[in-house]
C-alpha positions in Angstrom: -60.7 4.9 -1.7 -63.9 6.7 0.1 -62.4 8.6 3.1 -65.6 8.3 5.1 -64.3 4.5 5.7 -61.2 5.6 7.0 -62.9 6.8 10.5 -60.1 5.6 12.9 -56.6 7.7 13.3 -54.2 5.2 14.7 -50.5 5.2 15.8 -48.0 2.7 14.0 -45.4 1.0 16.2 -42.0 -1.2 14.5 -41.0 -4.4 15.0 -39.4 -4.9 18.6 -35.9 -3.7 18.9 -33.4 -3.6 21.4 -31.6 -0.6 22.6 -29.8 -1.5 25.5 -33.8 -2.3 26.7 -36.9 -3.4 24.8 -38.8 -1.2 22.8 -41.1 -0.5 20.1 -40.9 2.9 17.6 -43.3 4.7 17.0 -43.6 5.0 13.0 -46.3 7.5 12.8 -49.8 7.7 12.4 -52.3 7.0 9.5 -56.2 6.4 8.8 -57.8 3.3 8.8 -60.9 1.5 8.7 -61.3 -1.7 10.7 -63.8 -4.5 10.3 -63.9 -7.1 13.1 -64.4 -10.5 12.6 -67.9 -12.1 12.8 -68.3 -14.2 15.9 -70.3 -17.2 14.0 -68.1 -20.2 13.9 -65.3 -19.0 16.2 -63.4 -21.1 18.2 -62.6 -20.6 22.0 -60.1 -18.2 22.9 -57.0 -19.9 24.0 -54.6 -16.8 24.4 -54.2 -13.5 24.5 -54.7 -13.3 20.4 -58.1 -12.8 19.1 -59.1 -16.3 17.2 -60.1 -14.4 13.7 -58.0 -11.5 12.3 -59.2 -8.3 11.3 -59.6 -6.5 8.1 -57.9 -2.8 8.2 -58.1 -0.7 5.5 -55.9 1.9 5.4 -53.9 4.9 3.5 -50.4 3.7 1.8 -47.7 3.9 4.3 -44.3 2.9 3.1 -43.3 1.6 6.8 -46.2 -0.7 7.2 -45.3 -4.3 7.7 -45.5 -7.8 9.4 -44.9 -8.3 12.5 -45.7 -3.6 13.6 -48.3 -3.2 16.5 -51.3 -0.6 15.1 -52.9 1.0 18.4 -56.6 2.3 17.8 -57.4 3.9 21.1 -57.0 1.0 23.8 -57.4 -1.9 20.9 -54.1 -3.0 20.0 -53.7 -5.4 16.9 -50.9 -7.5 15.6 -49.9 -6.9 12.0 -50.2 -10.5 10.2 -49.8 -9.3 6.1 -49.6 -6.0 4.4 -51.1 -6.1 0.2 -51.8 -3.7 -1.8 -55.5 -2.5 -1.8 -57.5 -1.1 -4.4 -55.3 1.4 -5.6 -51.9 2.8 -5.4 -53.0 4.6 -2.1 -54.2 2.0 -0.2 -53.3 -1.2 1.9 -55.4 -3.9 2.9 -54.1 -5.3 6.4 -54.9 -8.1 8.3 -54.4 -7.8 12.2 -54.7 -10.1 15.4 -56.2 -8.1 17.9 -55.0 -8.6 21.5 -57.8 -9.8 23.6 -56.7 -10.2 26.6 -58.2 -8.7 30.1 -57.5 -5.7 32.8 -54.5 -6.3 34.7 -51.7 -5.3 36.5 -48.0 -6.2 36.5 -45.7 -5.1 39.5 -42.0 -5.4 39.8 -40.5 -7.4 42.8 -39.3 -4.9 45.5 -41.3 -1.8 43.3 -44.6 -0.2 44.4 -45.9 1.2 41.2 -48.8 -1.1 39.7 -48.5 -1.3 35.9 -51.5 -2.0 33.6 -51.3 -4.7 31.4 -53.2 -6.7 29.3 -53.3 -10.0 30.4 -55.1 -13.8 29.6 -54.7 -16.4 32.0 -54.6 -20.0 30.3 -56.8 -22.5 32.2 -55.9 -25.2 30.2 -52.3 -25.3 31.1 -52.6 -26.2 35.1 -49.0 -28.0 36.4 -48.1 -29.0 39.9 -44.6 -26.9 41.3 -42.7 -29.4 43.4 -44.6 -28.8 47.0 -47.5 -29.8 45.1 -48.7 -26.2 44.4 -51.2 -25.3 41.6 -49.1 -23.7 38.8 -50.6 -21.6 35.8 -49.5 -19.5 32.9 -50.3 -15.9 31.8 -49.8 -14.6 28.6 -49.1 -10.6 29.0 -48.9 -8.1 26.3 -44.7 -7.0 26.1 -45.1 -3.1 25.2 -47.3 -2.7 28.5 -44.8 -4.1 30.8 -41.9 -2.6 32.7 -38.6 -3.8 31.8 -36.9 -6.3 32.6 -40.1 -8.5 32.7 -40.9 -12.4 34.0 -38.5 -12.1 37.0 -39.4 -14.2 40.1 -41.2 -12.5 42.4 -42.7 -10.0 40.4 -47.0 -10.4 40.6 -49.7 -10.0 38.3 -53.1 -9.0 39.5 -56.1 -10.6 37.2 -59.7 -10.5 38.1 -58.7 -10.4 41.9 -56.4 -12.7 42.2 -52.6 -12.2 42.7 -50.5 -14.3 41.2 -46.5 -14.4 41.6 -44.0 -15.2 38.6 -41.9 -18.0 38.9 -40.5 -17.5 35.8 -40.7 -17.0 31.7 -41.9 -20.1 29.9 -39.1 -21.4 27.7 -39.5 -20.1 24.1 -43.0 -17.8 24.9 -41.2 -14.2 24.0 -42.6 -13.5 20.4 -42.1 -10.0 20.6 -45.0 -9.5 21.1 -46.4 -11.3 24.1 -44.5 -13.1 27.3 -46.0 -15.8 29.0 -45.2 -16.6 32.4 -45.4 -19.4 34.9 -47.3 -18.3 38.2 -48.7 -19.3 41.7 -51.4 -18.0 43.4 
């Protein structure tokens, strides 16, 4: 493996665990090379996932596996499968970066403004029961405060302000949290 490829020095995060609150462990760090998908042929974004995966080349790591979180500066990136690379000191990874935009998250009754990533779905519109516009955001888990998706907490997202009503049944991946808001 040419080390000039391996330009990027990135932090590895484990699976989600629980301890009494949510976290993710740091692992350690390693070099890596990443080469993003090209946008001919991609589909519309419909979450907070990127639509293609990445290509990451990195050093072995005997920790690296499905399901970790690589951060590479502010780009964060799902691990989808870990295989061997060229040789015995390499791994080819392929990773779902998370896409979403600039936001904030804040607490009910706090005053601290947490950033966030954060994709609203537009295709997902409901009515509440006075007949309100209802939407869902997908937010990135390690970014926000715990406990997360009470009611009443907000989410700021391209100037809007939107209010939680609640976690959308069966949305926690570990990962990402989507949540049912007003505005």
């Amino acid at each position: 493996m040419q080390a000039g490829k391996l330009k990027d020095r990135v932090t590895l995060y484990g699976a989600r665990t629980e301890n009494p609150e949510p976290e993710w462990p740091v692992i350690g760090q390693l070099w890596a090379g990443f080469q993003e998908p090209r946008s001919v042929a991609r589909g519309e974004q419909t979450g907070i996932r990127a639509v293609g995966s990445t290509y990451i080349q990195a050093r072995y790591h005997p920790d690296l596996a499905h399901g970790q979180l690589i951060q590479r500066g502010d780009d964060w990136y799902i691990v989808e499968s870990v295989e061997p690379g060229r040789s015995r000191s390499e791994l080819a990874i392929s990773g779902r970066r998370i896409i979403g935009h600039a936001a904030t998250y804040r607490q009910n009754g706090e005053v601290i403004d947490v950033p966030v990533l954060a994709f609203l779905t537009r295709e997902n519109i409901y009515v509440g029961p006075m007949s309100e516009p209802r939407h869902q955001i997908e937010l990135f888990q390690p970014q926000l405060p715990y406990p997360w998706g009470r009611r009443g907490d907000t989410v700021t997202l391209r100037g809007t302000t939107y209010t939680v009503d609640g976690v959308v049944e069966g949305s926690d991946d570990g990962v990402t949290l989507t949540v049912m808001v007003t505005s």
